[in-house]
C-alpha positions in Angstrom: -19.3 -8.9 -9.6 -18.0 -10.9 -12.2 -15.5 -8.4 -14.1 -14.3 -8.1 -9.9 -13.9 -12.1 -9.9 -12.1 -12.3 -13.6 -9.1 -9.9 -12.0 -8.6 -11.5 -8.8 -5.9 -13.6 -10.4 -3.6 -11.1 -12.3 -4.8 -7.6 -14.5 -6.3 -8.6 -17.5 -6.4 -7.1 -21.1 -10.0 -5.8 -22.0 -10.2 -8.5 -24.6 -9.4 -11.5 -22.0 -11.8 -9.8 -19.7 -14.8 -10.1 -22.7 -13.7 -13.9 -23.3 -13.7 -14.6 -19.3 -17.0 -13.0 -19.4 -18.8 -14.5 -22.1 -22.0 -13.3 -23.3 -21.4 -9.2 -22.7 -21.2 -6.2 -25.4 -18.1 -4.4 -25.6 -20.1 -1.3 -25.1 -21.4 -2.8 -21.9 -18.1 -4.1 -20.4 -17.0 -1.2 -21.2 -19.3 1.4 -19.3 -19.1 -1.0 -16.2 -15.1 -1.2 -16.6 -15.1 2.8 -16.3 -17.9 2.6 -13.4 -15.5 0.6 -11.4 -12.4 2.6 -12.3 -14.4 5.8 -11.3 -15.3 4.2 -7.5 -12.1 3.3 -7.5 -12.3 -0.5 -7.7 -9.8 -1.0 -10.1 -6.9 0.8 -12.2 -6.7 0.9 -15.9 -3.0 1.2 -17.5 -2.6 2.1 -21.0 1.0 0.4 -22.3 1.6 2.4 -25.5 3.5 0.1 -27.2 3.4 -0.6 -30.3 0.3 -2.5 -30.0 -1.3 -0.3 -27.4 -2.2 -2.6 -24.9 -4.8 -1.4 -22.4 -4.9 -3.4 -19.0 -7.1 -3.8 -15.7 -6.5 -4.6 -12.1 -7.8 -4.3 -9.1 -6.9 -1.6 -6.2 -6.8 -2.5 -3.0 -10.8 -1.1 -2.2 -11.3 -4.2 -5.5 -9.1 -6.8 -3.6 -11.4 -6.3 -0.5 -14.9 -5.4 -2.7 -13.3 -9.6 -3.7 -13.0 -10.9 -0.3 -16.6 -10.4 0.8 -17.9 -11.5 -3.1 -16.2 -14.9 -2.8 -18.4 -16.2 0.2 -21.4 -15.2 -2.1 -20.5 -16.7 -5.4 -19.7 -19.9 -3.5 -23.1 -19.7 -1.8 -25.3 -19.1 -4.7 -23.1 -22.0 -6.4 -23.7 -24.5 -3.6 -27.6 -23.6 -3.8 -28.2 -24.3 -7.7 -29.6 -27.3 -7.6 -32.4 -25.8 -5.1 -32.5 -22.7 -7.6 -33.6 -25.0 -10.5 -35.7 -27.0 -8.3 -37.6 -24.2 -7.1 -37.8 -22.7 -10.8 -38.6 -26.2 -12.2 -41.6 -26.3 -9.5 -42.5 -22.8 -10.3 -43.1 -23.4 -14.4 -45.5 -26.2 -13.4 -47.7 -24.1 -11.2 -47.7 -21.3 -13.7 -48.1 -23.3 -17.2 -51.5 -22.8 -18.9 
């Protein structure tokens, strides 16, 4: 979901995908950057420049995969303050 969300703007260059990202291994963003080219979800162009400058965006199948994350993101957003209620309430009940 969040790689999906990082291009909706413009493609992106693997290393500005990682910084959008944060916390994520490059063998990690990886293997899910080839998952979604492999369903189709997004196209991967490889400028050989010199640098080589390797790019990703989204296909149309990743613009709508988008349209129906959006809704959710801004959901689970708008419910973080019941989230961290609900986990605050848990850790009392469950501390020794």
């Amino acid at each position: 979901m969040i790689i999906i969300l990082a291009l909706e703007d413009e493609p992106k260059r693997f290393g500005e995908l990682k910084r959008c990202i944060g916390d994520v291994t490059q063998r990690v963003l990886t293997e899910n950057l080839r998952g979604l080219q492999r369903d189709g979800y997004l196209t991967r162009t490889v400028d050989p420049g010199p640098p080589v400058a390797v790019s990703y965006a989204l296909t149309p199948l990743g613009r709508s995969l988008l349209e129906l994350l959006k809704p959710l993101v801004y959901w689970s957003h708008e419910q973080m303050d019941e989230v961290k209620s609900a986990r605050m309430e848990y850790e009392r009940a469950h501390t020794d």
